[in-house]
KEVOBA-269671 format. One line per field, with one value per residue (C-alpha): residue number from 1; residue in one letter; x, y, z. Coordinates in steps of 0.5 Angstrom, whole numbers, plus 500, padded with zeros to 3 digits. Example, Ala and Ser with C-alpha at 12.3 -4.5 7.8 and 13.67 -1.06 7.14 Angstrom:
2
num	[1,2]
residuo	[a,s]
u	[525,527]
v	[491,498]
w	[516,514]
This chain:
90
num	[1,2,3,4,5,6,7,8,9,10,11,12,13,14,15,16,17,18,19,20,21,22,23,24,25,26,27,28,29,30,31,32,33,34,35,36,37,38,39,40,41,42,43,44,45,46,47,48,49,50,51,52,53,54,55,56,57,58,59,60,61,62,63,64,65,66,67,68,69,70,71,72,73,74,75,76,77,78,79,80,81,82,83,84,85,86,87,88,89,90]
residuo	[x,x,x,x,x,x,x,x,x,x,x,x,x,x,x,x,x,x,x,x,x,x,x,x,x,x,x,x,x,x,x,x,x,x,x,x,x,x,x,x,x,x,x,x,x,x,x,x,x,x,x,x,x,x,x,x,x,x,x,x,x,x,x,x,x,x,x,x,x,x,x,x,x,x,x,x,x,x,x,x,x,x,x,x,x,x,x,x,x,x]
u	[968,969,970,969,967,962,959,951,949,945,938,941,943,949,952,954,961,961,965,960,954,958,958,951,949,945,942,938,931,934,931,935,931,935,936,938,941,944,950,950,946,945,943,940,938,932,931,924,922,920,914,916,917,911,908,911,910,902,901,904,900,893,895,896,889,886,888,885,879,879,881,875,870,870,869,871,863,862,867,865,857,860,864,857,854,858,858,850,850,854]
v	[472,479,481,490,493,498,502,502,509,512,511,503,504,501,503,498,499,501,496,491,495,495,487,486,491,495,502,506,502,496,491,486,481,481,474,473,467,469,474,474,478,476,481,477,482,481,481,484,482,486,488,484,478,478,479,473,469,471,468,462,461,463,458,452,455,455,447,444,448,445,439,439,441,447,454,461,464,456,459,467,463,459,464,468,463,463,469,470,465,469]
w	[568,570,577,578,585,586,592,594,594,601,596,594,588,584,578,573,571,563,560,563,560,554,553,556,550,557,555,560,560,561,565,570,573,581,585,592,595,602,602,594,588,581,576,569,564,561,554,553,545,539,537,530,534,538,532,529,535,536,528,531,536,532,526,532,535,528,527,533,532,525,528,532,526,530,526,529,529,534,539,539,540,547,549,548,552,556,559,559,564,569]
C-alpha cells in the first residue's frame, strides 16, 4: 500500500499523485467511484467495458433469452405480439 500527500484545492479538487496514476493505468476520463466512512475517502477506480465486451456480453444474454424462449415453445414474432398487446391495453 502506498501512502502520498496531497492538498485540496479551493474548488475541492485533489491531484492524484503520477506514480500512482501510472500504477492504476488512469488517464484523463478516468472515472473513480468516491466512498465516505467518517474522516476517510476511498477512490475505486471504475473499469468502464469496451464496446467489444459489451457486445460479446449482450450475444450472451440473447442466446440465454432465445433458450428460455424455445423452452417455453415460444418464437421471437410470439413476444413482438404480447409486447404488442400489451401496449394496446395501456
Amino acid at each position: 500500500m502506498t501512502l502520498e500527500t496531497v492538498k485540496m484545492s479551493s474548488k475541492g479538487q485533489i491531484v492524484i499523485p503520477r506514480d500512482l496514476r501510472e500504477e492504476l493505468k488512469a488517464g484523463e476520463g478516468t472515472l473513480f467511484g468516491v466512498i465516505r466512512s467518517k474522516d476517510t475517502l476511498i477512490l475505486k477506480k471504475i473499469e468502464t467495458p469496451s464496446k467489444e465486451a459489451l457486445i460479446r456480453e449482450l450475444k450472451i444474454i440473447a442466446k440465454e433469452g432465445r433458450k428460455k424462449l424455445e423452452a417455453q415453445g415460444l418464437t421471437e414474432k410470439d413476444v413482438i405480439n404480447i409486447a404488442l398487446k400489451a401496449r394496446h391495453k395501456k
